[in-house]
Gaussian input, Z-matrix of N, CA and C with variables (Angstrom, degrees):
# hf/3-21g

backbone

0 1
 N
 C     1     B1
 C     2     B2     1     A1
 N     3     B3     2     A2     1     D1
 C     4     B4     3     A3     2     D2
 C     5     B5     4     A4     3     D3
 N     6     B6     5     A5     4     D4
 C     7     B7     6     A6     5     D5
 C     8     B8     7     A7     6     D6
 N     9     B9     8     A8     7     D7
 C    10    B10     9     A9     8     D8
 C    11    B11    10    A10     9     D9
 N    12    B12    11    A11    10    D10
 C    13    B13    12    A12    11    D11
 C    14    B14    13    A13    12    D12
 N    15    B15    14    A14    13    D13
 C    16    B16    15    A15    14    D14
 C    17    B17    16    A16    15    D15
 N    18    B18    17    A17    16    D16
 C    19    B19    18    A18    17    D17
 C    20    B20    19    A19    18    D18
 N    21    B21    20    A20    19    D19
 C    22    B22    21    A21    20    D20
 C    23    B23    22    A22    21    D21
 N    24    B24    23    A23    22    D22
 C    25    B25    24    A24    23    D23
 C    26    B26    25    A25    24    D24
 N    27    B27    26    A26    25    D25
 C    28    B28    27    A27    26    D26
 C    29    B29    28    A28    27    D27
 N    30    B30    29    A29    28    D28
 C    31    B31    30    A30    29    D29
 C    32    B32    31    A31    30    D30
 N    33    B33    32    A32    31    D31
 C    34    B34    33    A33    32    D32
 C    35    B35    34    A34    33    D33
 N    36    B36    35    A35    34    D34
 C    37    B37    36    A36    35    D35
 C    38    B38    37    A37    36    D36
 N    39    B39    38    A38    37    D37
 C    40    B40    39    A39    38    D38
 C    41    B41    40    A40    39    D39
 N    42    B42    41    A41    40    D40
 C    43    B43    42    A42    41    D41
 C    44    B44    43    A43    42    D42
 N    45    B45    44    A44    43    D43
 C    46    B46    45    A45    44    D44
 C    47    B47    46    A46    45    D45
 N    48    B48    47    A47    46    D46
 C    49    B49    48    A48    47    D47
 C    50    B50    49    A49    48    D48
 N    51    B51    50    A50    49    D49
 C    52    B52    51    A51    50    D50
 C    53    B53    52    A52    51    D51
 N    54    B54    53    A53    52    D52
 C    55    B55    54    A54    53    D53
 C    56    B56    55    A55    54    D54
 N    57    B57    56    A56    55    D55
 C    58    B58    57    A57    56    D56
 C    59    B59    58    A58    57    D57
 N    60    B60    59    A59    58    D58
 C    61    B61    60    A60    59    D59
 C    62    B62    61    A61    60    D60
 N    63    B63    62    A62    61    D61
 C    64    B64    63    A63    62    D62
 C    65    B65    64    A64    63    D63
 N    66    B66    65    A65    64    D64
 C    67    B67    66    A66    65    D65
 C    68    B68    67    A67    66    D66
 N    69    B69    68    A68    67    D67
 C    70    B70    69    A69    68    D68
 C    71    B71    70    A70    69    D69
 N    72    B72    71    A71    70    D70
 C    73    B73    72    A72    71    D71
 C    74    B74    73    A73    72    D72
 N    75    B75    74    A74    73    D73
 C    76    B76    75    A75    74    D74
 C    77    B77    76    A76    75    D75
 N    78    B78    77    A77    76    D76
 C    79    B79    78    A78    77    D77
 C    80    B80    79    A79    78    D78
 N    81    B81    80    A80    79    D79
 C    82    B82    81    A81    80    D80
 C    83    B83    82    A82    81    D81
 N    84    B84    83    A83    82    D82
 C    85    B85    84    A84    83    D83
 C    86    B86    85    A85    84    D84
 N    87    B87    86    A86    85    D85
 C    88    B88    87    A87    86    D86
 C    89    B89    88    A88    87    D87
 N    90    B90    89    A89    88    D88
 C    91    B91    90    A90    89    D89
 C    92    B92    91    A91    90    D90
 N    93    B93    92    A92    91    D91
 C    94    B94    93    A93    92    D92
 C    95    B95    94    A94    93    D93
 N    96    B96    95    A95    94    D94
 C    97    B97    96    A96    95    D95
 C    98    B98    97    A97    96    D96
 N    99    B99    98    A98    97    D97
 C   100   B100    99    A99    98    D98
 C   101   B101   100   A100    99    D99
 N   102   B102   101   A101   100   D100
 C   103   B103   102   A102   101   D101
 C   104   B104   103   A103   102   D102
 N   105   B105   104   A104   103   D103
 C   106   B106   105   A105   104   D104
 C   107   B107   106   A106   105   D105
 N   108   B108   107   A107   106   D106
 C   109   B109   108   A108   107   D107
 C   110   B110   109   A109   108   D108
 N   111   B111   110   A110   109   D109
 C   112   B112   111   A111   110   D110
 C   113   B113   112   A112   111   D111
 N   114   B114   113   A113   112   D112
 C   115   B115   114   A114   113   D113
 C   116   B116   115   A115   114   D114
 N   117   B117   116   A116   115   D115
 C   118   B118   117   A117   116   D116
 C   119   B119   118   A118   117   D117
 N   120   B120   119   A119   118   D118
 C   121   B121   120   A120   119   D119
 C   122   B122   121   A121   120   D120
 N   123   B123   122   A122   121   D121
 C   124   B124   123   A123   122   D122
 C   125   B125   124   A124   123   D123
 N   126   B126   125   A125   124   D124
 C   127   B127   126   A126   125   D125
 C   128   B128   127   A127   126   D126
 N   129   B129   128   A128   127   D127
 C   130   B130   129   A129   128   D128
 C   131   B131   130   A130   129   D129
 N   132   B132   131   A131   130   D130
 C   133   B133   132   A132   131   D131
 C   134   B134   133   A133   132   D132
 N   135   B135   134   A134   133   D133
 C   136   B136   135   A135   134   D134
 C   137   B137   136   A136   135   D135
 N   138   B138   137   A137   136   D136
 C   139   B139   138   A138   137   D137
 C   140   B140   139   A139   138   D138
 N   141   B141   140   A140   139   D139
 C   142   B142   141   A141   140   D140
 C   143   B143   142   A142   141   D141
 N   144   B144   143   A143   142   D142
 C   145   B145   144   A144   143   D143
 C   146   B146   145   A145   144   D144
 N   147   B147   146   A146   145   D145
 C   148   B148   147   A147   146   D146
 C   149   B149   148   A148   147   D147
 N   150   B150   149   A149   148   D148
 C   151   B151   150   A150   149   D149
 C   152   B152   151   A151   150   D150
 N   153   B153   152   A152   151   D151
 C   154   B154   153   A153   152   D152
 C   155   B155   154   A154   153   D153
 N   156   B156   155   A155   154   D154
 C   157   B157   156   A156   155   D155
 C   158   B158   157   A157   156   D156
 N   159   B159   158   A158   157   D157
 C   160   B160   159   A159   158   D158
 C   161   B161   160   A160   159   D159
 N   162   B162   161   A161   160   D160
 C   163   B163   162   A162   161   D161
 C   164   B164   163   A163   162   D162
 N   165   B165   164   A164   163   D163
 C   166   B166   165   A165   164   D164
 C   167   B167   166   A166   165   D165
 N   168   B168   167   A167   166   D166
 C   169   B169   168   A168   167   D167
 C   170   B170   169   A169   168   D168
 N   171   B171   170   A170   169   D169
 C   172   B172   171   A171   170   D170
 C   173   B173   172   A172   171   D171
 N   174   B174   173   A173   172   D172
 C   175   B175   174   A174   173   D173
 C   176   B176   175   A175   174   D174
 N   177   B177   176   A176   175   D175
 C   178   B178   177   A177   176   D176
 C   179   B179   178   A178   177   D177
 N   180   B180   179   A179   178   D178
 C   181   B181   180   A180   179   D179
 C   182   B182   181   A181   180   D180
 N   183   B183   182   A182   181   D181
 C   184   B184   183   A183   182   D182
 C   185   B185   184   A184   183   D183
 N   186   B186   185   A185   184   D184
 C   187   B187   186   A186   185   D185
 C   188   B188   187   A187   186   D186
 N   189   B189   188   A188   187   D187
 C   190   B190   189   A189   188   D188
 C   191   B191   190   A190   189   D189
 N   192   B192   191   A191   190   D190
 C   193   B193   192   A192   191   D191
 C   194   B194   193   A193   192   D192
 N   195   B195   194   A194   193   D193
 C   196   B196   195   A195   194   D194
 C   197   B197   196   A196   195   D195
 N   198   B198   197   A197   196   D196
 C   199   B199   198   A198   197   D197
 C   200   B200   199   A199   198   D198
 N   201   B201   200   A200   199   D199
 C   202   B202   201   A201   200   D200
 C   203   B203   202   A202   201   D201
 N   204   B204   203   A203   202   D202
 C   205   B205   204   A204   203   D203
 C   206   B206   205   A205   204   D204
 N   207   B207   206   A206   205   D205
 C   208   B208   207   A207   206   D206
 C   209   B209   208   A208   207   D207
 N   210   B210   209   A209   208   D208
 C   211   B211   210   A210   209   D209
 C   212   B212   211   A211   210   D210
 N   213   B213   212   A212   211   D211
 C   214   B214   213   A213   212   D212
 C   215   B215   214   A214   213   D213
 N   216   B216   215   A215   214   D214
 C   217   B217   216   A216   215   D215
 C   218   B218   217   A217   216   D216
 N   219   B219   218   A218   217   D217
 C   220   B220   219   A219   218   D218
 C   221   B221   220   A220   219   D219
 N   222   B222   221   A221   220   D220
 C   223   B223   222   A222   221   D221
 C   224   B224   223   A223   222   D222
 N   225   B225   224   A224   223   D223
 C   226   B226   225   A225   224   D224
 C   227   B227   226   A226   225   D225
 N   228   B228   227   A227   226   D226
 C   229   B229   228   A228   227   D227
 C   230   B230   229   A229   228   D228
 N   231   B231   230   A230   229   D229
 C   232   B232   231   A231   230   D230
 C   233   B233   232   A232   231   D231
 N   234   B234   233   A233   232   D232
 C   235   B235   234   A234   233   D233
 C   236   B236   235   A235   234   D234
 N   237   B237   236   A236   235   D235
 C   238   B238   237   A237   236   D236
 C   239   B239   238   A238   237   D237
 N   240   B240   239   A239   238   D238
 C   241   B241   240   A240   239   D239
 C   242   B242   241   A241   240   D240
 N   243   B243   242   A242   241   D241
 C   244   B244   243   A243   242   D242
 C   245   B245   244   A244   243   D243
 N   246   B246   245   A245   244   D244
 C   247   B247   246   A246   245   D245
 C   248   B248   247   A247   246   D246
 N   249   B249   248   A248   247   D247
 C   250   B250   249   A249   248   D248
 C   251   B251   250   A250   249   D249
 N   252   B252   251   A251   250   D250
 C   253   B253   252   A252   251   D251
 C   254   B254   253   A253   252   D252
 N   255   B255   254   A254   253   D253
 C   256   B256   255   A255   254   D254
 C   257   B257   256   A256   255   D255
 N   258   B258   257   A257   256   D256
 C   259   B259   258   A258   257   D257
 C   260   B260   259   A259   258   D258
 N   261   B261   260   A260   259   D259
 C   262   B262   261   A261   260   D260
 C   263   B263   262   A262   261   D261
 N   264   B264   263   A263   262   D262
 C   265   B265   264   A264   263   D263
 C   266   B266   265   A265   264   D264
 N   267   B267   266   A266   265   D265
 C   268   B268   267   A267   266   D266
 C   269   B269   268   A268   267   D267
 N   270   B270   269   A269   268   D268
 C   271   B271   270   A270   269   D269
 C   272   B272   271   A271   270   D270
 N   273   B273   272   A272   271   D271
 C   274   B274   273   A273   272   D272
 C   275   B275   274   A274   273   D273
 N   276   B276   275   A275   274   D274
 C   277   B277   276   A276   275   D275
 C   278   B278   277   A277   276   D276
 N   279   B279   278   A278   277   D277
 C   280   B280   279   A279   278   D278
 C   281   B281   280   A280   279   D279
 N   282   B282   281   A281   280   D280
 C   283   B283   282   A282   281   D281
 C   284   B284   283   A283   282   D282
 N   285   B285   284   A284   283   D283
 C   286   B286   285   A285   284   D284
 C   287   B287   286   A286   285   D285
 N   288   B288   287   A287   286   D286
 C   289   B289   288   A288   287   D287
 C   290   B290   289   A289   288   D288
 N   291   B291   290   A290   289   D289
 C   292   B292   291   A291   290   D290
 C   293   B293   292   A292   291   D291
 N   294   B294   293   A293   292   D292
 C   295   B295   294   A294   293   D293
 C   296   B296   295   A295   294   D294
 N   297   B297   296   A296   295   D295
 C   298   B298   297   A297   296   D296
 C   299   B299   298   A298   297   D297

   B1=1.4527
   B2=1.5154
   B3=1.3538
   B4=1.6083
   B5=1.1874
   B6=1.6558
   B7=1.6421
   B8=1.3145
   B9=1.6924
   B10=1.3811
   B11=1.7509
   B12=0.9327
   B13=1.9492
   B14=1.5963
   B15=1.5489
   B16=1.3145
   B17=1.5126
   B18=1.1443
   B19=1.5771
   B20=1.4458
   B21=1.7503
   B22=1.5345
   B23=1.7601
   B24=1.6321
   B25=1.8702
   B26=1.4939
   B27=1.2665
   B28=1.3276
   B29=1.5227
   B30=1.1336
   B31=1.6122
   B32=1.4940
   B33=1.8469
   B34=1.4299
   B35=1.7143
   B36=1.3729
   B37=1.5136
   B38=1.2959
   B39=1.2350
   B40=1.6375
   B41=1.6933
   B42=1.4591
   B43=1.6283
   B44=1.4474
   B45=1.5015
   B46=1.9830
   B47=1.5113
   B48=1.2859
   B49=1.6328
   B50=1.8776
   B51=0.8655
   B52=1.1987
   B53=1.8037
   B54=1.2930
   B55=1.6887
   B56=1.3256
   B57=1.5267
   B58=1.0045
   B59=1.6108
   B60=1.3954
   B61=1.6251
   B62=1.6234
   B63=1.5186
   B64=1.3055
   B65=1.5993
   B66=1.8274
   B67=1.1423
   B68=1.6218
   B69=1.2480
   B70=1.7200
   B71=1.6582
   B72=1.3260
   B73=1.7038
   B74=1.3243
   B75=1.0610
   B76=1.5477
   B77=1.4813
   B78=1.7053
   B79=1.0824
   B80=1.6855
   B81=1.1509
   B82=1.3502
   B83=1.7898
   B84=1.4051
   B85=1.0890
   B86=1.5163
   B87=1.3099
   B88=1.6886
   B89=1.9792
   B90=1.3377
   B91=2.2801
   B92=1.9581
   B93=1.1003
   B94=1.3414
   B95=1.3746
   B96=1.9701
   B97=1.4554
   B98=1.2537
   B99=1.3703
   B100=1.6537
   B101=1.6420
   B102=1.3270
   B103=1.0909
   B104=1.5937
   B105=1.3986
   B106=1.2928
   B107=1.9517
   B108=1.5853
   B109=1.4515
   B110=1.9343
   B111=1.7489
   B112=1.2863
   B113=1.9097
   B114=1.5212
   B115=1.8377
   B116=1.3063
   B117=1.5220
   B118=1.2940
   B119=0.8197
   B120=1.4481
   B121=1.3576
   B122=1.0509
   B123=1.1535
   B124=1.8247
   B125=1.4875
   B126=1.4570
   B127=1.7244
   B128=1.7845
   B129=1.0676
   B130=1.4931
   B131=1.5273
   B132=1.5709
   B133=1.1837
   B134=1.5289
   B135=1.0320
   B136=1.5383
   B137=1.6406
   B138=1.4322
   B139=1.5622
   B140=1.2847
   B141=0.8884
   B142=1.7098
   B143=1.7970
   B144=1.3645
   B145=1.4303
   B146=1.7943
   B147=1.6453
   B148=1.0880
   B149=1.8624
   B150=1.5219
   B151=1.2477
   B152=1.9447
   B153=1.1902
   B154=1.5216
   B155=1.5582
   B156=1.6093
   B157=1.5683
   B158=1.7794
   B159=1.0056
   B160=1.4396
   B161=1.2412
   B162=1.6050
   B163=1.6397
   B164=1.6710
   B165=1.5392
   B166=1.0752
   B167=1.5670
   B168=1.2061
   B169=1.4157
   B170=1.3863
   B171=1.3558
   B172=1.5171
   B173=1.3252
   B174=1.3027
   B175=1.8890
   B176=1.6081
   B177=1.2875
   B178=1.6023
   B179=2.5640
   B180=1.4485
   B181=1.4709
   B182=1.5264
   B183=1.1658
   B184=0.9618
   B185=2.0396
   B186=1.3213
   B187=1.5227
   B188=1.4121
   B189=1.4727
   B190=0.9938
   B191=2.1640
   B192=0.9943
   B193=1.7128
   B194=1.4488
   B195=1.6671
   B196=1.4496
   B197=1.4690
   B198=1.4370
   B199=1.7596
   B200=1.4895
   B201=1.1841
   B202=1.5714
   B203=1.6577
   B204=0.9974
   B205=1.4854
   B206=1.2339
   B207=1.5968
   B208=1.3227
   B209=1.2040
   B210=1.7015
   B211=1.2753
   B212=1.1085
   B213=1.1823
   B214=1.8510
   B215=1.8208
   B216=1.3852
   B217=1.5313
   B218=1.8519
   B219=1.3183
   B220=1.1391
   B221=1.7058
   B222=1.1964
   B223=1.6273
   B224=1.4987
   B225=1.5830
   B226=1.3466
   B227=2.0991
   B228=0.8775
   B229=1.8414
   B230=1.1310
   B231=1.0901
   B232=1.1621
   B233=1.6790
   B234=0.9803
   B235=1.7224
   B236=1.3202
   B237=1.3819
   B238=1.1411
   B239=1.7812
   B240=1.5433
   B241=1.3543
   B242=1.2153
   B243=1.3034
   B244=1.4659
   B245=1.5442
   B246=1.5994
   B247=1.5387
   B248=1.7502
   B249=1.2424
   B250=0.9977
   B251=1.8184
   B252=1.6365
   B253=1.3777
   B254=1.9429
   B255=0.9301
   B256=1.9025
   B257=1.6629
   B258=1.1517
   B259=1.6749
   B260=1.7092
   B261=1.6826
   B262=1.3670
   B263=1.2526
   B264=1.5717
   B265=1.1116
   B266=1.6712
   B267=1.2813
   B268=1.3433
   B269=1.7372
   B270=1.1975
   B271=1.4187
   B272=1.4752
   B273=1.3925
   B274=1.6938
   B275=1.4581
   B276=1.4035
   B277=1.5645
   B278=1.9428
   B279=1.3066
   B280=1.3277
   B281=1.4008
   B282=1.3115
   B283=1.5730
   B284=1.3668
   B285=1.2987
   B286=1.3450
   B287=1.7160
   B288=1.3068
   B289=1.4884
   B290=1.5547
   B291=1.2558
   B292=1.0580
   B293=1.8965
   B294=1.3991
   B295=1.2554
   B296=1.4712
   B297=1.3073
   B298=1.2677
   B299=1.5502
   A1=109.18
   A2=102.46
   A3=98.19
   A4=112.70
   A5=113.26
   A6=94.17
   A7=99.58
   A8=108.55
   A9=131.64
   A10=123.88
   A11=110.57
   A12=120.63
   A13=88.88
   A14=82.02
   A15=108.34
   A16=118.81
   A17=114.24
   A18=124.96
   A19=97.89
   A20=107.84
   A21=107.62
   A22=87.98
   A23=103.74
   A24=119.23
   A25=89.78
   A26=143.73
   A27=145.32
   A28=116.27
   A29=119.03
   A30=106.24
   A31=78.12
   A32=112.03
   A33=126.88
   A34=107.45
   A35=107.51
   A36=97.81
   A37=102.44
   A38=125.09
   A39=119.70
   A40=106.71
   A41=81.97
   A42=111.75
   A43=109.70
   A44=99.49
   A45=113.91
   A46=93.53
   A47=129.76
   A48=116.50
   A49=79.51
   A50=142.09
   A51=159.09
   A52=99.55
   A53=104.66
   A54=129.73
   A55=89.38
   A56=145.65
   A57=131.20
   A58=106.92
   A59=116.60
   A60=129.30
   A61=104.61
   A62=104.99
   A63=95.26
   A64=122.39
   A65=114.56
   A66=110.67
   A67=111.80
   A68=107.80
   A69=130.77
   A70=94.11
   A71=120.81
   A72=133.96
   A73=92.06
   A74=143.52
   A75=143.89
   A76=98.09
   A77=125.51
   A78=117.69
   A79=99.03
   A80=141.01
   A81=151.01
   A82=131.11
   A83=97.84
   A84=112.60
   A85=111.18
   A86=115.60
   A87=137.58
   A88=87.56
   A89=74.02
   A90=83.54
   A91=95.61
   A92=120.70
   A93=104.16
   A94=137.25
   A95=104.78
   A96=126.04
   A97=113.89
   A98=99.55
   A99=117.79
   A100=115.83
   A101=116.51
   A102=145.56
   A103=94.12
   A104=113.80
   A105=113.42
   A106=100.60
   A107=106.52
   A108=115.25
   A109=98.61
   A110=110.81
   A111=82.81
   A112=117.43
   A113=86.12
   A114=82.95
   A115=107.39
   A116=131.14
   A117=141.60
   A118=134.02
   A119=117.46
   A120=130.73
   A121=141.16
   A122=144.34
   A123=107.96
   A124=127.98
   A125=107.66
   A126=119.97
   A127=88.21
   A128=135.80
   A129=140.02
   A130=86.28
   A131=151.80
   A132=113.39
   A133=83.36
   A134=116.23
   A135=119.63
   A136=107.58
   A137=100.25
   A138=93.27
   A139=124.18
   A140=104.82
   A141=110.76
   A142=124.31
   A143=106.16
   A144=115.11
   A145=110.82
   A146=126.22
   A147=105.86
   A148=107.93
   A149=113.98
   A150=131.96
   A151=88.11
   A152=108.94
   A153=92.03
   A154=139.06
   A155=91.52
   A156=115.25
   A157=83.56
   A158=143.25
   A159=115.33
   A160=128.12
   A161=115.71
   A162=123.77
   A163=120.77
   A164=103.38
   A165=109.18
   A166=97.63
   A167=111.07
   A168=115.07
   A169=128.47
   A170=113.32
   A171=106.18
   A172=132.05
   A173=106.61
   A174=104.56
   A175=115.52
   A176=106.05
   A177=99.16
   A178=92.94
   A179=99.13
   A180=87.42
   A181=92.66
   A182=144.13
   A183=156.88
   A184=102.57
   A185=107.26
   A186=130.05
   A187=103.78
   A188=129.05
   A189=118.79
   A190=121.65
   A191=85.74
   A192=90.62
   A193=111.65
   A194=117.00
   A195=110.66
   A196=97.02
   A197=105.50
   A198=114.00
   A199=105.58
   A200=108.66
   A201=82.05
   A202=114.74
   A203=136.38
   A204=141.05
   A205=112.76
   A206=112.16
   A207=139.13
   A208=112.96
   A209=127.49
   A210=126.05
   A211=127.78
   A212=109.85
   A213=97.34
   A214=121.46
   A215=104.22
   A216=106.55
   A217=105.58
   A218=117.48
   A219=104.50
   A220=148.08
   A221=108.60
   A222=123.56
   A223=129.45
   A224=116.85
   A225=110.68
   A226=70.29
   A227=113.27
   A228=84.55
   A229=108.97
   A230=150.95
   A231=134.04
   A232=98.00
   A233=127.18
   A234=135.14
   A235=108.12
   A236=135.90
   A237=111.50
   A238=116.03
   A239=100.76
   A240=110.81
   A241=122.84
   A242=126.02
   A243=136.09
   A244=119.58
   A245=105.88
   A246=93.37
   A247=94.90
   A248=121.71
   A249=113.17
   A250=121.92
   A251=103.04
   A252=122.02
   A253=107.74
   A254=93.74
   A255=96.58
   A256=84.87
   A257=129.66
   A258=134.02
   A259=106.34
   A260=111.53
   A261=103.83
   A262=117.24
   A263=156.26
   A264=147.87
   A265=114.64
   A266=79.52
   A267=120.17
   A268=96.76
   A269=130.36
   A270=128.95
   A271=109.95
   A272=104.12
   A273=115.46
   A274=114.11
   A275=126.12
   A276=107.16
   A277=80.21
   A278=129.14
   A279=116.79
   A280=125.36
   A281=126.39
   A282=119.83
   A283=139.83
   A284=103.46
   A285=132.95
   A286=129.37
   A287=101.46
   A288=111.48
   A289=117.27
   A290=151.19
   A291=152.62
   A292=137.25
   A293=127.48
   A294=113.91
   A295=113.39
   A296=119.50
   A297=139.80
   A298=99.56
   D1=143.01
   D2=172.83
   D3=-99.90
   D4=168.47
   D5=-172.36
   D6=-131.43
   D7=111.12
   D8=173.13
   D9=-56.58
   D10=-165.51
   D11=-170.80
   D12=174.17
   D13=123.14
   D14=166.06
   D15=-147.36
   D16=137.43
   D17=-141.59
   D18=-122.67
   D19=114.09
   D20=-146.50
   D21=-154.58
   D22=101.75
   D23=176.52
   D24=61.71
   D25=66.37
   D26=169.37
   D27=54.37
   D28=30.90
   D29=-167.43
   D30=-139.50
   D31=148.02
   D32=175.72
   D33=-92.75
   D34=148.61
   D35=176.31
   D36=-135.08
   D37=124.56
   D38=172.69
   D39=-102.48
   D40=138.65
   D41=-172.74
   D42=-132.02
   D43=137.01
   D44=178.11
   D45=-74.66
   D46=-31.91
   D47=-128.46
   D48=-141.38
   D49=150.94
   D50=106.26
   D51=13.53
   D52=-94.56
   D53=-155.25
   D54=-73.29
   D55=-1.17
   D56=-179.74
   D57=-87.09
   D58=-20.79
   D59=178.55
   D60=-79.73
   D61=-45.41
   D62=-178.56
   D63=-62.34
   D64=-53.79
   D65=177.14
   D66=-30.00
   D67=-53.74
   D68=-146.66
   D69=-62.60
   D70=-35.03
   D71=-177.48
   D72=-79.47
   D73=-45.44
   D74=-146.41
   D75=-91.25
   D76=-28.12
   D77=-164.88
   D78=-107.41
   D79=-10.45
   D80=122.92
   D81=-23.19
   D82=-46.49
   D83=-178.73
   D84=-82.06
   D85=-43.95
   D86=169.33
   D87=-41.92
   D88=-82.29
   D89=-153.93
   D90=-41.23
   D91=-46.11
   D92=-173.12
   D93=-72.44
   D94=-16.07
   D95=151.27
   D96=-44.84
   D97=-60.71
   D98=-169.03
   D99=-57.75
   D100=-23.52
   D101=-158.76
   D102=-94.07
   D103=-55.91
   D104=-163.29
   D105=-72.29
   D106=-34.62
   D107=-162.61
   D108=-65.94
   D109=-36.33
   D110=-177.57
   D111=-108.48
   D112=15.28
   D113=178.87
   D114=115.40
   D115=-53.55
   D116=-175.06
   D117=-54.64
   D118=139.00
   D119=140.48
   D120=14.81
   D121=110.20
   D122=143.27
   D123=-51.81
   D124=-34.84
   D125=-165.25
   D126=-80.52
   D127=-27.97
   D128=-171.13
   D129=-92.94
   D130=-10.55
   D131=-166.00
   D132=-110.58
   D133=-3.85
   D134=-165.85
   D135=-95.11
   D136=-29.75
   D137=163.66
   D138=-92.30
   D139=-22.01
   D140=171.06
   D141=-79.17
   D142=-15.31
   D143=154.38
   D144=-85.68
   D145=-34.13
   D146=-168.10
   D147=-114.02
   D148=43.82
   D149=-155.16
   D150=-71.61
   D151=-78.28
   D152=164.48
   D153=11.54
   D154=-97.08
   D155=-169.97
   D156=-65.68
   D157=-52.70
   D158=-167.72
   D159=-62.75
   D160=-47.01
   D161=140.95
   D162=3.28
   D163=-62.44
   D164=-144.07
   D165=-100.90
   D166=-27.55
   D167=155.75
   D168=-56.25
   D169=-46.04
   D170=159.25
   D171=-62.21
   D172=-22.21
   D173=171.22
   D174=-93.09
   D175=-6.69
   D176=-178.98
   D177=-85.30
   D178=-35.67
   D179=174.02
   D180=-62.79
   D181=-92.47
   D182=-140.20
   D183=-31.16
   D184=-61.46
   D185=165.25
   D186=-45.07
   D187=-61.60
   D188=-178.65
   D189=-66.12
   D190=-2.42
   D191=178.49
   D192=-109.52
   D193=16.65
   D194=174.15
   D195=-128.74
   D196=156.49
   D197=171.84
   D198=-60.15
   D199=-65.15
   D200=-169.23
   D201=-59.25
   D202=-26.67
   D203=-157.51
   D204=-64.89
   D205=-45.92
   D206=146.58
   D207=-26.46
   D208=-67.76
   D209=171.46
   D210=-61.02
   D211=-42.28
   D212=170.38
   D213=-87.16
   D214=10.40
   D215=164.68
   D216=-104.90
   D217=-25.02
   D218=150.66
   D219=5.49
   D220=-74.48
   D221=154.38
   D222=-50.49
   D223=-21.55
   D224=-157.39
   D225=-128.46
   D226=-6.85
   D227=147.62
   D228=-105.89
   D229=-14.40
   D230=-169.73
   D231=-82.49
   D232=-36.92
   D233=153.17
   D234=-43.67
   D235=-64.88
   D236=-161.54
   D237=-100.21
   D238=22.55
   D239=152.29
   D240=-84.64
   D241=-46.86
   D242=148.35
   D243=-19.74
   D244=-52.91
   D245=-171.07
   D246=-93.53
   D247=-2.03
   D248=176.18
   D249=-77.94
   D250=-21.19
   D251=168.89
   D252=-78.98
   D253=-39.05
   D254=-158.49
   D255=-70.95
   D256=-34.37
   D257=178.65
   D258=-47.77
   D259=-64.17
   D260=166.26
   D261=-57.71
   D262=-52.56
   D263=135.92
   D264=31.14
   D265=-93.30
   D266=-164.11
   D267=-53.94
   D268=-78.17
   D269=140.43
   D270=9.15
   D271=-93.84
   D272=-175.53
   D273=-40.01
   D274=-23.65
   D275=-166.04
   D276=-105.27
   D277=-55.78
   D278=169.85
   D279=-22.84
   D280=-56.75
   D281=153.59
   D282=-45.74
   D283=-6.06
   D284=-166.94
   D285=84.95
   D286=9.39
   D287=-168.14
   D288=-96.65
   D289=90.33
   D290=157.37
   D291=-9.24
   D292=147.85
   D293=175.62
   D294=-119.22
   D295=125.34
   D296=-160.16
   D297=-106.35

């Protein structure tokens, strides 16, 4: 593949393929239509796609800053210290190195 440049609203884009620049313009052009048709954001489309995971991020700080919250998250660190140990493990004998 050769690798093209195509020079698109002042910004360079390198592409292997031809159609890989175009999609990439076509799907630019989409979100910012779409963007213009309902008013928004990017930072508003971005929270409103990731309304969830942020949610839930604020209550795990929130959980994590109370005694009890602490206690009942308790279990799921002590879990994901575990897999966070068995990872080096797992590592160590892959390199060839053993656990004693």
């Amino acid at each position: 593949f050769t690798l093209l440049q195509t020079i698109n609203n002042n910004s360079i884009m390198n592409c292997e393929a031809p159609d890989a620049c175009v999609n990439d313009e076509r799907e630019e052009n989409l979100l910012a239509s779409q963007q213009r048709e309902n008013g928004r954001s990017r930072i508003q489309h971005i929270f409103e796609r990731d309304r969830i995971l942020i949610i839930a991020a604020l209550i795990l700080v929130l959980l994590l800053n109370l005694e009890t919250g602490r206690f009942v998250l308790y279990p799921f660190e002590l879990f994901t210290t575990w897999v966070h140990e068995m990872c080096h493990g797992t590592a160590a004998i892959l390199v060839g190195g053993f656990i004693g």
